[in-house]
N, C-alpha and C positions, 0 to 999 in steps of 0.2 A: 715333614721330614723328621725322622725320629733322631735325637741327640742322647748321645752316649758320654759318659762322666766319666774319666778314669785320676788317679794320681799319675802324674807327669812322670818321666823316666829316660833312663839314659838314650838317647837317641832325638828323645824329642825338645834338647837344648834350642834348636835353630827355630821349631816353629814358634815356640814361647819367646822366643826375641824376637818373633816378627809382629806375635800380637801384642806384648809389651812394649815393641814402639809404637805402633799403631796404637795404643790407649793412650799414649803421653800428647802423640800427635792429633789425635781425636778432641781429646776433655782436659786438654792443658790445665785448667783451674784444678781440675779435680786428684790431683796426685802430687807429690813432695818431688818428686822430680822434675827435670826439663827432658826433653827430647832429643834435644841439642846436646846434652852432657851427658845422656844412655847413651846417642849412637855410637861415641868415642870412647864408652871403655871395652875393654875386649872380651872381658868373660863378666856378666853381670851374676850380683851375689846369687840372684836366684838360679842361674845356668848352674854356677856350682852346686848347689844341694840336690838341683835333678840328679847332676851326673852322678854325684856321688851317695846318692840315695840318702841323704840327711832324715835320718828321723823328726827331730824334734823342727822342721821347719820343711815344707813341702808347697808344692803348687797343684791342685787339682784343676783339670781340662775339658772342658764342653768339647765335643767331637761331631762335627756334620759331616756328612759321608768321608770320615776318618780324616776330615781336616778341623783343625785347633780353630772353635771361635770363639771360645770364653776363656779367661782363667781367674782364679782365686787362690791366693798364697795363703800359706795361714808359717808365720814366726814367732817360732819359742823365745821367751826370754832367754837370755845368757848370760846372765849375772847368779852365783850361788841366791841370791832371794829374790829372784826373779824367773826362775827354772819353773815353778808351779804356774805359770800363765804366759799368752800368746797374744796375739793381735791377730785379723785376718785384714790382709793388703790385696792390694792389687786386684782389684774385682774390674774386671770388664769382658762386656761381650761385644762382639762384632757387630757393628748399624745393620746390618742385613740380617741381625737373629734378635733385635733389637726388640721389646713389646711382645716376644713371641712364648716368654720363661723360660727361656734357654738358661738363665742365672737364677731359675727358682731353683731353693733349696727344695730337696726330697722330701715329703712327709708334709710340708708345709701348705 
């Protein structure tokens, strides 16, 4: 099944909260958050820069027949000397695209 990569966007706020709980709820070890304290805020930081089309911090999307089963955040600094560099968060793909490269980088 061919997997399609795009940058996230206004609309697709609900499915990236579905695969961002399911990653907390998956690899618990593996992320700064609990699953228990996502499900109860109401708009997570990342739903906002979807919707709002944030430049400088963005989430890119693994796509199987046009449903979300990967994602990868990448956040800008926000501090004036910290504007020049990012982190990439949130890397997970779905156990069922798991072993498949679905999270291989392009080119790579």
């Amino acid at each position: 099944m061919p997997i399609a990569y795009r940058r996230l966007e206004r609309g697709d706020e609900e499915a990236y909260r579905r695969v961002h709980l399911e990653s907390l709820k998956t690899f618990p070890d593996n992320f700064g958050t609990l699953h228990e304290d996502q499900i109860k805020v109401q708009k997570l930081q990342f739903e906002e820069f979807i919707e709002t089309g944030t430049v400088g911090s963005f989430v890119f999307g693994a796509f199987a027949d046009n449903e979300l089963i990967g994602i990868a955040g990448f956040k800008r600094g926000d501090r004036p000397k910290t504007k020049h560099r990012g982190e990439i968060v949130q890397v997970f793909v779905n156990r069922d695209f798991q072993g498949q490269k679905s999270g291989r980088i392009v080119g790579a």
